[in-house]
CHARMM internal coordinates of N, CA and C (Angstrom, degrees):
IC EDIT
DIST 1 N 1 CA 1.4530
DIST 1 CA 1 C 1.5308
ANGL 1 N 1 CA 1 C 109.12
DIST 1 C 2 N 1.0610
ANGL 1 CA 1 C 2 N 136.00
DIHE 1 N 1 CA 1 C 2 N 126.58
DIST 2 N 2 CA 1.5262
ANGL 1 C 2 N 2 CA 157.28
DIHE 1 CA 1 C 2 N 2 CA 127.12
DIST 2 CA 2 C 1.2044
ANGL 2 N 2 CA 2 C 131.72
DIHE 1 C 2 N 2 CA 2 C -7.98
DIST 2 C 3 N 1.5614
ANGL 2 CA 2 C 3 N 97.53
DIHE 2 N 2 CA 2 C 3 N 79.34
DIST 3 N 3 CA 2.0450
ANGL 2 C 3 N 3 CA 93.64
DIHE 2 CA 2 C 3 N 3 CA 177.25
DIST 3 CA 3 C 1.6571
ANGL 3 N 3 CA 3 C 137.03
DIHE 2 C 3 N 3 CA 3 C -32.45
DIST 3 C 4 N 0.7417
ANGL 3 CA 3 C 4 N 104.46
DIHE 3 N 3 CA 3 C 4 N 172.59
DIST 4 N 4 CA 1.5333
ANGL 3 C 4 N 4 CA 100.72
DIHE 3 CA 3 C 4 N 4 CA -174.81
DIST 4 CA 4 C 1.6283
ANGL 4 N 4 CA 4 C 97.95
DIHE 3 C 4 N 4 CA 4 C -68.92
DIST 4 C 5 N 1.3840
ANGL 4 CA 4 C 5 N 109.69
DIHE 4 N 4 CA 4 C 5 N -47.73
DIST 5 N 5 CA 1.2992
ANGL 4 C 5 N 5 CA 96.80
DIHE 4 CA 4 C 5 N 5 CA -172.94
DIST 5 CA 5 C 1.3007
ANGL 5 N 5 CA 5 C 121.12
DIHE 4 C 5 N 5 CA 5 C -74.08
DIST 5 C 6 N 1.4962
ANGL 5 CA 5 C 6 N 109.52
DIHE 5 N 5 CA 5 C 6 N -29.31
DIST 6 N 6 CA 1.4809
ANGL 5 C 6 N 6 CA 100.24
DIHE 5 CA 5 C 6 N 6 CA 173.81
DIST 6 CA 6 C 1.7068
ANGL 6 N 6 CA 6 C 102.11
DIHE 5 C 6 N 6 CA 6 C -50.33
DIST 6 C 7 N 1.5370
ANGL 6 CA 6 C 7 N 119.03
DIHE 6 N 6 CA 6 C 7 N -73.44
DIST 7 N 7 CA 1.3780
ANGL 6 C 7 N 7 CA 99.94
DIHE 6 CA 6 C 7 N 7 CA 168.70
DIST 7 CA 7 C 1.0888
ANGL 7 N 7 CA 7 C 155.13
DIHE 6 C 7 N 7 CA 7 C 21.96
DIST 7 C 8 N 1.1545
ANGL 7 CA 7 C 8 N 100.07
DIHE 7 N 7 CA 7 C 8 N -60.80
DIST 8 N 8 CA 1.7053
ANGL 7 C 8 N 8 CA 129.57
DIHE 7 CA 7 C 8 N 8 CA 165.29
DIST 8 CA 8 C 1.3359
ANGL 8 N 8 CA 8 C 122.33
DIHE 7 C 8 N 8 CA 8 C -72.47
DIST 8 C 9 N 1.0873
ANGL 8 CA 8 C 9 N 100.10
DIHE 8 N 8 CA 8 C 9 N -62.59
DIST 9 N 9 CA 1.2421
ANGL 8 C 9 N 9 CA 123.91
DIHE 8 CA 8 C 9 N 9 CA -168.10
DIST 9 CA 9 C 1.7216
ANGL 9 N 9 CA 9 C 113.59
DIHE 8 C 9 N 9 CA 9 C -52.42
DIST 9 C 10 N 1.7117
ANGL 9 CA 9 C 10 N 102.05
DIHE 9 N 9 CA 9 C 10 N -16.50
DIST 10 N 10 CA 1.8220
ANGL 9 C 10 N 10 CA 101.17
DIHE 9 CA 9 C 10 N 10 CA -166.44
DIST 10 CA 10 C 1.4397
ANGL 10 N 10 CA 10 C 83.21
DIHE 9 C 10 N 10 CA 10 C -91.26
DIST 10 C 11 N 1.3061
ANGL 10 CA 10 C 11 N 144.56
DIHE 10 N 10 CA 10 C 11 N -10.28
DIST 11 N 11 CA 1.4777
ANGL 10 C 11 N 11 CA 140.80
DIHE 10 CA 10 C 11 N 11 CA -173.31
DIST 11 CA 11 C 1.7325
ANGL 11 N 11 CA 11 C 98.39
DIHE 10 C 11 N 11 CA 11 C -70.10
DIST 11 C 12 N 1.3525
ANGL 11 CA 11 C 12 N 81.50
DIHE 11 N 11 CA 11 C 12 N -165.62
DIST 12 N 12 CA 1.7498
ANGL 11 C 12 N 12 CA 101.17
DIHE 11 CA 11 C 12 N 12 CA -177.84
DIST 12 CA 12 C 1.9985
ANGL 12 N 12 CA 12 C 89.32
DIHE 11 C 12 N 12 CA 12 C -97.30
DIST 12 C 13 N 1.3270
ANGL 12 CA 12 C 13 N 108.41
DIHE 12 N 12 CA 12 C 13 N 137.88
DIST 13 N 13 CA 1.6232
ANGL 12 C 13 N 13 CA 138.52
DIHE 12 CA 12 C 13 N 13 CA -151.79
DIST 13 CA 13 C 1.4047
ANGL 13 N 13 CA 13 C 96.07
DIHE 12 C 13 N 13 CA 13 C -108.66
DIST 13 C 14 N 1.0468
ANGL 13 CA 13 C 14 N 134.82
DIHE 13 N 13 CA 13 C 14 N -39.42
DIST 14 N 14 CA 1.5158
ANGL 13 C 14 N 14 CA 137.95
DIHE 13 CA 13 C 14 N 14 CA -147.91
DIST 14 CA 14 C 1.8638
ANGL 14 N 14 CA 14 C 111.92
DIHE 13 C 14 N 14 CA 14 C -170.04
DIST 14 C 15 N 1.1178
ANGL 14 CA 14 C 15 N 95.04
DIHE 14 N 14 CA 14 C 15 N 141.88
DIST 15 N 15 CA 1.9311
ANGL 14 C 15 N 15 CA 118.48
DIHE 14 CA 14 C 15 N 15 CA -170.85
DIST 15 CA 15 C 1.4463
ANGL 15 N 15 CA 15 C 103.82
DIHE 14 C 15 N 15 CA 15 C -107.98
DIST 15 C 16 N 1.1665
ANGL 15 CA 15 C 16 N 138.75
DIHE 15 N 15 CA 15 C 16 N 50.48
DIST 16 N 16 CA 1.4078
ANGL 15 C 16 N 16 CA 127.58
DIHE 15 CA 15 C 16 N 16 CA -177.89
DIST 16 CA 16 C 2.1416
ANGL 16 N 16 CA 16 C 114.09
DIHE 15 C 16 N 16 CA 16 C -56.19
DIST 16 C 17 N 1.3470
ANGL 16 CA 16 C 17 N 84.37
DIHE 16 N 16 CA 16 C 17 N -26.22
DIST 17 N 17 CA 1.6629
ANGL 16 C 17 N 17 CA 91.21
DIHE 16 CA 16 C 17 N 17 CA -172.29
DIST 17 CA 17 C 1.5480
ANGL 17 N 17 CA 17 C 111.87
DIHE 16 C 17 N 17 CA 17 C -88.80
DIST 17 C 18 N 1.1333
ANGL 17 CA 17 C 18 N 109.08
DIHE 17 N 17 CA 17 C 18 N 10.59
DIST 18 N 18 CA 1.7816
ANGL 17 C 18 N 18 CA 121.06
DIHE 17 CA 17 C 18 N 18 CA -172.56
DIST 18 CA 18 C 1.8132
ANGL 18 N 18 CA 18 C 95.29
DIHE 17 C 18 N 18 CA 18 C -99.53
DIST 18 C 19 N 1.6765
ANGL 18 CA 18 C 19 N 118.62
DIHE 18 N 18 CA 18 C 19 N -9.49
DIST 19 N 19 CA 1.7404
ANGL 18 C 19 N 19 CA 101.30
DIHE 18 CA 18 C 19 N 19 CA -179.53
DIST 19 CA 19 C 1.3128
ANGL 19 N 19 CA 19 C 105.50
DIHE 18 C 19 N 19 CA 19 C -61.68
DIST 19 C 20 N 1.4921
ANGL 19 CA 19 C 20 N 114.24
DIHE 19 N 19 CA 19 C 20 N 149.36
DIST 20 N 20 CA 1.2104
ANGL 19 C 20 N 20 CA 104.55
DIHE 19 CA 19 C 20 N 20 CA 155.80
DIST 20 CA 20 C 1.8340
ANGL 20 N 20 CA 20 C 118.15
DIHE 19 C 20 N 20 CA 20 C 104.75
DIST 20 C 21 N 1.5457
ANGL 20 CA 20 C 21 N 97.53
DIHE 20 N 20 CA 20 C 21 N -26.55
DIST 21 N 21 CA 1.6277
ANGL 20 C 21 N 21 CA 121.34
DIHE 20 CA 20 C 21 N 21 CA 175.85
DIST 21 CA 21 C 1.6316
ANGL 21 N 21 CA 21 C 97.83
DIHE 20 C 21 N 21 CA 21 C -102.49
DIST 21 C 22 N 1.6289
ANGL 21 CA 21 C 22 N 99.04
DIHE 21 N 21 CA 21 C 22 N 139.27
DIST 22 N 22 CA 1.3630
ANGL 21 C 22 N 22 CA 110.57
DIHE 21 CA 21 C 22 N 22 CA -178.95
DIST 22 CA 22 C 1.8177
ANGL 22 N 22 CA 22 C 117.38
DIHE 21 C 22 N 22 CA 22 C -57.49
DIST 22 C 23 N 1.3428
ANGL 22 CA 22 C 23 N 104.05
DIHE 22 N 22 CA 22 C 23 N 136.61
DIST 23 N 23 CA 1.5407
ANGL 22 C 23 N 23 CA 109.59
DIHE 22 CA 22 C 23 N 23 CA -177.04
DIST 23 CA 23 C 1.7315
ANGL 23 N 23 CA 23 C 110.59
DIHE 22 C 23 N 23 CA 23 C -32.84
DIST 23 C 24 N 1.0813
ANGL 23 CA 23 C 24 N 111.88
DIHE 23 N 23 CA 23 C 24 N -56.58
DIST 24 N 24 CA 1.8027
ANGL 23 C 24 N 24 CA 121.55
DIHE 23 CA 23 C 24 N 24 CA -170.13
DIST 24 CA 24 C 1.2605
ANGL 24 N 24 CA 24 C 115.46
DIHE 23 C 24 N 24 CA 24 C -49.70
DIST 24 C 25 N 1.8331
ANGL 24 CA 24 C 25 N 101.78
DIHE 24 N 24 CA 24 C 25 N -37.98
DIST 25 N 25 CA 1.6308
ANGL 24 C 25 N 25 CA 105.11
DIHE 24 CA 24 C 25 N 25 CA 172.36
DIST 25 CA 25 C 1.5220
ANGL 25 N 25 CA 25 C 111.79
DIHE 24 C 25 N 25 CA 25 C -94.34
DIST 25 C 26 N 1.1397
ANGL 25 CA 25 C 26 N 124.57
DIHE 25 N 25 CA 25 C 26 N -21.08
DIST 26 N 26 CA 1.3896
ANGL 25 C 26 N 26 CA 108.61
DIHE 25 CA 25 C 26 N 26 CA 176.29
DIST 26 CA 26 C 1.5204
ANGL 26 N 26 CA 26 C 111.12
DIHE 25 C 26 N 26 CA 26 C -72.10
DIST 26 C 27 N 1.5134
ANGL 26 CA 26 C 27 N 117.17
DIHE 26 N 26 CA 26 C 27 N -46.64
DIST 27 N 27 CA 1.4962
ANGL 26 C 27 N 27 CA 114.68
DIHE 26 CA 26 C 27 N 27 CA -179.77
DIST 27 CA 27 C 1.5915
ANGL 27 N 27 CA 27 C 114.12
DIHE 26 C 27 N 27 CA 27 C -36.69
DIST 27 C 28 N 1.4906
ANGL 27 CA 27 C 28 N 104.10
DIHE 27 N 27 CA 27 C 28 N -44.46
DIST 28 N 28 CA 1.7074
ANGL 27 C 28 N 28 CA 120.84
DIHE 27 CA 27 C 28 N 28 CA -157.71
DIST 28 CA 28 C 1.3805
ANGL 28 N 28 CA 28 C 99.74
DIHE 27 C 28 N 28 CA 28 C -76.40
DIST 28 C 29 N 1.3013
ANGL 28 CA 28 C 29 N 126.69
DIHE 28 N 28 CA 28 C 29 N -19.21
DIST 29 N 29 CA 1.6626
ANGL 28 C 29 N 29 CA 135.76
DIHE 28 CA 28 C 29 N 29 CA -153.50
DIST 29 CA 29 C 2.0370
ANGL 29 N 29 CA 29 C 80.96
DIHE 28 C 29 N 29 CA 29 C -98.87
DIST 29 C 30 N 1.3019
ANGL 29 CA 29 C 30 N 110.21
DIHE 29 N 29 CA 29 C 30 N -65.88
DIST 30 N 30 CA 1.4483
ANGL 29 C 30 N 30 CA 118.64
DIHE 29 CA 29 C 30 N 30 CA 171.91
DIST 30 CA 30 C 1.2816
ANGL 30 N 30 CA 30 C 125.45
DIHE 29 C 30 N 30 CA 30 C -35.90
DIST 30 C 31 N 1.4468
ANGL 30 CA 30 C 31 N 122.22
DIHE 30 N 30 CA 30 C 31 N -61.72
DIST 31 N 31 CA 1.7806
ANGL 30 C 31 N 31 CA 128.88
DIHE 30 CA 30 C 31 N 31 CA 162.51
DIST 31 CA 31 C 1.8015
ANGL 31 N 31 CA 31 C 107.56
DIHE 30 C 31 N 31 CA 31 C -55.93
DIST 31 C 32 N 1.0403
ANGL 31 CA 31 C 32 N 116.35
DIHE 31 N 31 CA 31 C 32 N -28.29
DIST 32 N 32 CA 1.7504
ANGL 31 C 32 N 32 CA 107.04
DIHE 31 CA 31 C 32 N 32 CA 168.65
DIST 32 CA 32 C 1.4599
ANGL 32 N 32 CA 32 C 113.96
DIHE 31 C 32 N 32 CA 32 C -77.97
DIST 32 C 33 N 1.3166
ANGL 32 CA 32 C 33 N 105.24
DIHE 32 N 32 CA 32 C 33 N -35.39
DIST 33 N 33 CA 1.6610
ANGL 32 C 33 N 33 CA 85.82
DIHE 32 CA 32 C 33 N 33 CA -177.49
DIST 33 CA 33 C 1.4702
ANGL 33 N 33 CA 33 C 104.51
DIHE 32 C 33 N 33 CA 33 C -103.40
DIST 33 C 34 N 1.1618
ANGL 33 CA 33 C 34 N 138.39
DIHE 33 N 33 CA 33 C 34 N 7.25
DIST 34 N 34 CA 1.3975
ANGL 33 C 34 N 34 CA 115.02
DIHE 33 CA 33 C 34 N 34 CA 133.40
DIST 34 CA 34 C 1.4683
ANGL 34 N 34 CA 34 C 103.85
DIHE 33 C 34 N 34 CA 34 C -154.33
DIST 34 C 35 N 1.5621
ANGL 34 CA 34 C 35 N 106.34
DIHE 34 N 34 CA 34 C 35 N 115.57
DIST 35 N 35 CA 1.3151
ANGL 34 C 35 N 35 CA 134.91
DIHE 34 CA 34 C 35 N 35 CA -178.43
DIST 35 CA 35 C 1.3512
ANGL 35 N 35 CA 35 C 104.56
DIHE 34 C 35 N 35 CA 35 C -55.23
DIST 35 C 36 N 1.3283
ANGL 35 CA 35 C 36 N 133.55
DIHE 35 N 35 CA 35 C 36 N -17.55
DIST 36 N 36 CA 1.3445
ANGL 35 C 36 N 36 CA 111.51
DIHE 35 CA 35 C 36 N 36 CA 176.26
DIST 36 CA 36 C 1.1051
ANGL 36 N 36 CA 36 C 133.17
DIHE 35 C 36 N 36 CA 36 C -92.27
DIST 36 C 37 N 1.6969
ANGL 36 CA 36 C 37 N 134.28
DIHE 36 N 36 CA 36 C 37 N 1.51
DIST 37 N 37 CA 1.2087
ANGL 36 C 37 N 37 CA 142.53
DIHE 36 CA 36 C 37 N 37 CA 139.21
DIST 37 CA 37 C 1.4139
ANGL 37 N 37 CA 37 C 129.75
DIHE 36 C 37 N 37 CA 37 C -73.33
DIST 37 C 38 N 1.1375
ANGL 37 CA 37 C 38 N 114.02
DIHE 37 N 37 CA 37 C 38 N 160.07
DIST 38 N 38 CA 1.4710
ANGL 37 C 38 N 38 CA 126.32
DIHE 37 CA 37 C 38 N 38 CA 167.81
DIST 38 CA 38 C 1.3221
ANGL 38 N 38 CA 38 C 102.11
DIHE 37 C 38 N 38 CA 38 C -118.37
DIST 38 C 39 N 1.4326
ANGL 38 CA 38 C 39 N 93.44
DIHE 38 N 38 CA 38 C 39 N 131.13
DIST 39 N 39 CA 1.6402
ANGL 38 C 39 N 39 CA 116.92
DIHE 38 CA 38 C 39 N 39 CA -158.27
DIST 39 CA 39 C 2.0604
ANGL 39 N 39 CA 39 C 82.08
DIHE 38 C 39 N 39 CA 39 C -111.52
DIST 39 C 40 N 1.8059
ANGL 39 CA 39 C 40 N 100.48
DIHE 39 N 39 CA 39 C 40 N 123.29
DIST 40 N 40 CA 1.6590
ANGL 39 C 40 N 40 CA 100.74
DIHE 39 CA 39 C 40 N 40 CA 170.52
DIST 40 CA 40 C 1.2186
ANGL 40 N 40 CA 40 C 117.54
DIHE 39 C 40 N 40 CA 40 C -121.10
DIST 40 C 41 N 1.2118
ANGL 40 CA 40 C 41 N 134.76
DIHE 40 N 40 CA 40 C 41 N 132.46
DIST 41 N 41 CA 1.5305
ANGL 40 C 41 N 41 CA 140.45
DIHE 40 CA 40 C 41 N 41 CA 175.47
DIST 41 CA 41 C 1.3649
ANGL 41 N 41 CA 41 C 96.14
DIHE 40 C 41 N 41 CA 41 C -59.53
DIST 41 C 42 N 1.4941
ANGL 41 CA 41 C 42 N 113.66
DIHE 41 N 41 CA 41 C 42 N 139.07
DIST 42 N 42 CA 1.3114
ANGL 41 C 42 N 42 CA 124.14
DIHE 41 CA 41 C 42 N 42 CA 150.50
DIST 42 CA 42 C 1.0423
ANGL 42 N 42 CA 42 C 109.89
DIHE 41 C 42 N 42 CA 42 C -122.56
DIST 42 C 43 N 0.9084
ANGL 42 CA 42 C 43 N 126.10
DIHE 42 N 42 CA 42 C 43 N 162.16
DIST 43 N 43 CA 2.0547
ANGL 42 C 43 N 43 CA 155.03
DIHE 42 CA 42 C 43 N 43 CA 149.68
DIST 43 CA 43 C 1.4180
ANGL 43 N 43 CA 43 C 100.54
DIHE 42 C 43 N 43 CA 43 C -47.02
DIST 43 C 44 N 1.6106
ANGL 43 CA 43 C 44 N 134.27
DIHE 43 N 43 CA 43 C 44 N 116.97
DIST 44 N 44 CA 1.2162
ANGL 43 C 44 N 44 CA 111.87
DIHE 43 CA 43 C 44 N 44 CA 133.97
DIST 44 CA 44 C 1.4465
ANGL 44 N 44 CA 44 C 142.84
DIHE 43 C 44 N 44 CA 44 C -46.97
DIST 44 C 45 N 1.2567
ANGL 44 CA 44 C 45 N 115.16
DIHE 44 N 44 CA 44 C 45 N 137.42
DIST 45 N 45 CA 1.1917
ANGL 44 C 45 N 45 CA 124.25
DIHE 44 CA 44 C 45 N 45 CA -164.03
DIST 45 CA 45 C 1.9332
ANGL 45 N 45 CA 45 C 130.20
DIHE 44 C 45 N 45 CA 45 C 63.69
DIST 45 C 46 N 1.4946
ANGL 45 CA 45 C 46 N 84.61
DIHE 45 N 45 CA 45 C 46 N 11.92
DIST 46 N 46 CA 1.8467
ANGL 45 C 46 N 46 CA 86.12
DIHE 45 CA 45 C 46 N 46 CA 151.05
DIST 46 CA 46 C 1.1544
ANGL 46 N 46 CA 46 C 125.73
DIHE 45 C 46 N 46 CA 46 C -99.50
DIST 46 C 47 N 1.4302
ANGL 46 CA 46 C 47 N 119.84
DIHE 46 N 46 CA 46 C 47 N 134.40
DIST 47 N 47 CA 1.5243
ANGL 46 C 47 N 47 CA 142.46
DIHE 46 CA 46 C 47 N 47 CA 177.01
DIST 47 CA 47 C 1.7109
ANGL 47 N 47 CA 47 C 105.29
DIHE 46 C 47 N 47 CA 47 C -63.38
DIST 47 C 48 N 1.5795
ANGL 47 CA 47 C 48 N 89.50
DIHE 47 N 47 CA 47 C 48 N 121.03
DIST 48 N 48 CA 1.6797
ANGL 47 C 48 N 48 CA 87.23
DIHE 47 CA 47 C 48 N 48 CA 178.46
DIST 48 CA 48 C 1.6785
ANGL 48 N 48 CA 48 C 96.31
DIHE 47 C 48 N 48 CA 48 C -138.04
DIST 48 C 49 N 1.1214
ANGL 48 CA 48 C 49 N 111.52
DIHE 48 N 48 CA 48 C 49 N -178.21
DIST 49 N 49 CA 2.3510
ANGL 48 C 49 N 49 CA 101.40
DIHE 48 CA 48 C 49 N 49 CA -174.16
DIST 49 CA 49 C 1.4902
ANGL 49 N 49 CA 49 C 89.48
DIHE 48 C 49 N 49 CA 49 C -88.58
DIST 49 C 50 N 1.3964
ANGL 49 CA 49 C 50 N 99.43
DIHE 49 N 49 CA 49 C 50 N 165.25
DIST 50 N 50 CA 1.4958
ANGL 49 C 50 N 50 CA 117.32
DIHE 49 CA 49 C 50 N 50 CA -177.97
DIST 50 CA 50 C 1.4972
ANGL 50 N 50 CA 50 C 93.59
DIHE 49 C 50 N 50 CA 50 C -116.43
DIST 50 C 51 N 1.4412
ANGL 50 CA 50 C 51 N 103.32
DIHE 50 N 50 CA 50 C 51 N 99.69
DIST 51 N 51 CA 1.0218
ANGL 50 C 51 N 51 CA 110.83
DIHE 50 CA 50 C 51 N 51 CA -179.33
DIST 51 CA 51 C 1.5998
ANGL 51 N 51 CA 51 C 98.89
DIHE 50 C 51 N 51 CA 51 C -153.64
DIST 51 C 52 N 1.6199
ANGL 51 CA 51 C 52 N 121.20
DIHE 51 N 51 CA 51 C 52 N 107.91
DIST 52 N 52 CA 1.3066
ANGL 51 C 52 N 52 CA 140.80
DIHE 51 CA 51 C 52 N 52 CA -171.79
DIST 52 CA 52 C 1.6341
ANGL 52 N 52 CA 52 C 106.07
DIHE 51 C 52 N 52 CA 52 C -56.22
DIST 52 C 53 N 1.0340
ANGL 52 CA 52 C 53 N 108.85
DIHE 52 N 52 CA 52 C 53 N 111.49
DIST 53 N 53 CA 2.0565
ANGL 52 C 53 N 53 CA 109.12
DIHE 52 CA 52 C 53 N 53 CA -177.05
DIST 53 CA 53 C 1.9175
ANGL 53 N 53 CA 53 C 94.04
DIHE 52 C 53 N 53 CA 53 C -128.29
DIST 53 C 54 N 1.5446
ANGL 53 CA 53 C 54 N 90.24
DIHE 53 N 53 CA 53 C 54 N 97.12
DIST 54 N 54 CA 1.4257
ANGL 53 C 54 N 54 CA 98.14
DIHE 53 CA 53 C 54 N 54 CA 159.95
DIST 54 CA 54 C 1.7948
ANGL 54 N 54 CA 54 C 137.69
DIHE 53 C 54 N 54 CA 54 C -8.65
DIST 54 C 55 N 1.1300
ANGL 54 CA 54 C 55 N 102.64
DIHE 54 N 54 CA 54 C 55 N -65.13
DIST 55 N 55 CA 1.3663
ANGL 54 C 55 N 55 CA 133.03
DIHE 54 CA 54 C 55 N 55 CA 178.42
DIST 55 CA 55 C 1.2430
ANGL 55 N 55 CA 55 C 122.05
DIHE 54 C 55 N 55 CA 55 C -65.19
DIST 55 C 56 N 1.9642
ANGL 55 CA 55 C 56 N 123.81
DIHE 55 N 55 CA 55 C 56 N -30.94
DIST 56 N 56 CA 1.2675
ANGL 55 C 56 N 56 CA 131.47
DIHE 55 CA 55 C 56 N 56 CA -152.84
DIST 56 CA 56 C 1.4980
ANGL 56 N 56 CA 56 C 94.98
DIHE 55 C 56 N 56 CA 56 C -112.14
DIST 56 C 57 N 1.3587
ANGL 56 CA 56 C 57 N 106.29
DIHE 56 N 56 CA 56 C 57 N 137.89
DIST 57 N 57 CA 1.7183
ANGL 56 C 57 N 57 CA 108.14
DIHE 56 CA 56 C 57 N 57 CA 157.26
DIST 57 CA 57 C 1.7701
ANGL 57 N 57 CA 57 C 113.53
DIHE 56 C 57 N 57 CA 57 C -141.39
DIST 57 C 58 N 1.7865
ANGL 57 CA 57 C 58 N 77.76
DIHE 57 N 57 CA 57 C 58 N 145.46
DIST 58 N 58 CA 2.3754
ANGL 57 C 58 N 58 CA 75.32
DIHE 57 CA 57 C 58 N 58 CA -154.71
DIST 58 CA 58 C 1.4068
ANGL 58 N 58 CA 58 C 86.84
DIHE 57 C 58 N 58 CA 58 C -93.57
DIST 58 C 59 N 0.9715
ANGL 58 CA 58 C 59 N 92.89
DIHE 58 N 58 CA 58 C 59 N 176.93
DIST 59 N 59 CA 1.7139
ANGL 58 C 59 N 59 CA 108.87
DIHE 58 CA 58 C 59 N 59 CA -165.29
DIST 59 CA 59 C 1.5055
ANGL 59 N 59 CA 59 C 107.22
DIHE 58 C 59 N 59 CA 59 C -137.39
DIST 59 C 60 N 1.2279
ANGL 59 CA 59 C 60 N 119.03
DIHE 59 N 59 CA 59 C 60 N 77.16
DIST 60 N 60 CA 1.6139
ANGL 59 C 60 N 60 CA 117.74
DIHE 59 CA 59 C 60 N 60 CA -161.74
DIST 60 CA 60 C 1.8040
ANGL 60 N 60 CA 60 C 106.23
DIHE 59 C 60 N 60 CA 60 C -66.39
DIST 60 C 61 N 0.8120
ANGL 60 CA 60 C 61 N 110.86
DIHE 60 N 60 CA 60 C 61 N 161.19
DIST 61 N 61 CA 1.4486
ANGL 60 C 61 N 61 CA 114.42
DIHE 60 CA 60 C 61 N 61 CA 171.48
DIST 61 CA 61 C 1.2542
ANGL 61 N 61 CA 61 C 114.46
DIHE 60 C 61 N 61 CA 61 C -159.49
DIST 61 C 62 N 1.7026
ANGL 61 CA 61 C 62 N 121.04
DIHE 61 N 61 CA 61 C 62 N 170.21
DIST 62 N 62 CA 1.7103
ANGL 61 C 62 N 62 CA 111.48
DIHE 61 CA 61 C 62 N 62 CA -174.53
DIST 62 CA 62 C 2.0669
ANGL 62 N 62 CA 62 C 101.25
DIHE 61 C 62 N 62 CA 62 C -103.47
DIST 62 C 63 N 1.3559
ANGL 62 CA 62 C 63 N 89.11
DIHE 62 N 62 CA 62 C 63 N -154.35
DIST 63 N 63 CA 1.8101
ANGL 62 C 63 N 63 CA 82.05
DIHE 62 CA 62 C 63 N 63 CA 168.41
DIST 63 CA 63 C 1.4493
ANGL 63 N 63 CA 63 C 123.02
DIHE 62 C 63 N 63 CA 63 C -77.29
DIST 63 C 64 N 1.4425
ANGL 63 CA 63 C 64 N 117.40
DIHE 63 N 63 CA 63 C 64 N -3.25
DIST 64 N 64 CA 1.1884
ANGL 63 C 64 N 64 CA 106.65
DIHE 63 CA 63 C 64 N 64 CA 168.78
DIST 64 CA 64 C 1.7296
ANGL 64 N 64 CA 64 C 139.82
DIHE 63 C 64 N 64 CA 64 C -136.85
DIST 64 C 65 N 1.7398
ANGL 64 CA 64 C 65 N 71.24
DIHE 64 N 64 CA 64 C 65 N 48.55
DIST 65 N 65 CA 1.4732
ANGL 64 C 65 N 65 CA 110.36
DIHE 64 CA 64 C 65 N 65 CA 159.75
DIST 65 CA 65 C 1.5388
ANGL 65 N 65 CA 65 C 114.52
DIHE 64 C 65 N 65 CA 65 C 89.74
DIST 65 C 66 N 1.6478
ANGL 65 CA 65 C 66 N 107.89
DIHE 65 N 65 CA 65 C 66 N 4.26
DIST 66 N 66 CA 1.9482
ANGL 65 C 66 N 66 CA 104.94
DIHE 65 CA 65 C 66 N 66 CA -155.79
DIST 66 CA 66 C 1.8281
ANGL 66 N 66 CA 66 C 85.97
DIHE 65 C 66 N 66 CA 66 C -105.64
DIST 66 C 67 N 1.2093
ANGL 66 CA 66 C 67 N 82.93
DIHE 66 N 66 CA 66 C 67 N 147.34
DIST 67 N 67 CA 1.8177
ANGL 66 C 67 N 67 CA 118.34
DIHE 66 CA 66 C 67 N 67 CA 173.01
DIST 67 CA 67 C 1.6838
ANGL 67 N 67 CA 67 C 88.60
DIHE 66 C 67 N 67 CA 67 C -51.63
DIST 67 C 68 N 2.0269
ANGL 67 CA 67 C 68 N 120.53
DIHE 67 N 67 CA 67 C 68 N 131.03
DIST 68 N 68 CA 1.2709
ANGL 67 C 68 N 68 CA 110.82
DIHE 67 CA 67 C 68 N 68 CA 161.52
DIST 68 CA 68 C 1.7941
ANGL 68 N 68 CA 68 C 102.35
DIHE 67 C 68 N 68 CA 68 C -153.87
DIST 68 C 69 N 1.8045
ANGL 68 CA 68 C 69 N 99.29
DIHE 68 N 68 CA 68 C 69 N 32.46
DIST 69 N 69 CA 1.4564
ANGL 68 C 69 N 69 CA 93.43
DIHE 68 CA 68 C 69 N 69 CA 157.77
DIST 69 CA 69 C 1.7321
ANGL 69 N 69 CA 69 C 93.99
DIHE 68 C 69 N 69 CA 69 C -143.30
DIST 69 C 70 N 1.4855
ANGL 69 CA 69 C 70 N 133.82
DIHE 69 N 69 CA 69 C 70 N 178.63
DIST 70 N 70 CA 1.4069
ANGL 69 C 70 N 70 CA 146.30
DIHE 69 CA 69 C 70 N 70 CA 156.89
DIST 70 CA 70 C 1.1985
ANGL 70 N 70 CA 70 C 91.53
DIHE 69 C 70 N 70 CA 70 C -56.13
DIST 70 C 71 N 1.5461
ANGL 70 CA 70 C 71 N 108.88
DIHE 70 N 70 CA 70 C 71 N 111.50
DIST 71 N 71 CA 1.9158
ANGL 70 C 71 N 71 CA 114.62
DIHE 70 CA 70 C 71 N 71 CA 135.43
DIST 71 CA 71 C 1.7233
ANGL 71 N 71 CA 71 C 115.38
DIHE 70 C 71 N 71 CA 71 C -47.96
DIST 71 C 72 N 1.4118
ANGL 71 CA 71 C 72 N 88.04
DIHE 71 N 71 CA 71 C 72 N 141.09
DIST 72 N 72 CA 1.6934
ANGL 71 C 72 N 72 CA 94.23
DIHE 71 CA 71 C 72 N 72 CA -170.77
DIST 72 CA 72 C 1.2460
ANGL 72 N 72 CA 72 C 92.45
DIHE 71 C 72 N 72 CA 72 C -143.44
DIST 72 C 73 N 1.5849
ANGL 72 CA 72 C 73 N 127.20
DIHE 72 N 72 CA 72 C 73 N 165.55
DIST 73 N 73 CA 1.2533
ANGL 72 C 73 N 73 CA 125.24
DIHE 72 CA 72 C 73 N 73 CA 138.09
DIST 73 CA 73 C 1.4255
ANGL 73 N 73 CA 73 C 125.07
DIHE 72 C 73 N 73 CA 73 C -69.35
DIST 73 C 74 N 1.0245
ANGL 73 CA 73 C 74 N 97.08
DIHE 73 N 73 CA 73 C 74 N 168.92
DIST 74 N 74 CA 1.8958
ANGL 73 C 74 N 74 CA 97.73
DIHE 73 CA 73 C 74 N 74 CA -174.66
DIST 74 CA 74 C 1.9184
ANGL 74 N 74 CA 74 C 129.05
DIHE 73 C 74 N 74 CA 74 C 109.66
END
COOR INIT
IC SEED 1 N 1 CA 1 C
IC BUILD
């Protein structure tokens, strides 16, 4: 049987084509094409732990709200 992360991991990994599109729609575009993460908006330039979580993909954005790094897992 297949870890969770493997799980994940057979999905699509990364959003390179989501820079640039507002956080709300890229997250939502991200949780459809693979339902098993939770895709989270962050703040550019907030400090969060670097700590790799299978399941999670951040969704950086600036102050006015648009995607300005690759969604990834991790």
């Amino acid at each position: 049987m297949a870890s969770t992360c493997e799980q994940v991991e057979q999905g699509k990994t990364s959003w390179p084509e989501l820079v640039g599109e507002t956080g709300t729609s890229a997250a939502s575009t991200i949780e459809n094409e693979n339902p098993l993460v939770d895709a989270r908006i962050i703040l550019e330039g907030t400090i969060i732990t670097q700590v790799y979580i299978c399941d999670r993909v951040l969704v950086w954005v600036n102050d006015r709200g648009i995607t300005v790094r690759t969604p990834m897992i991790g």
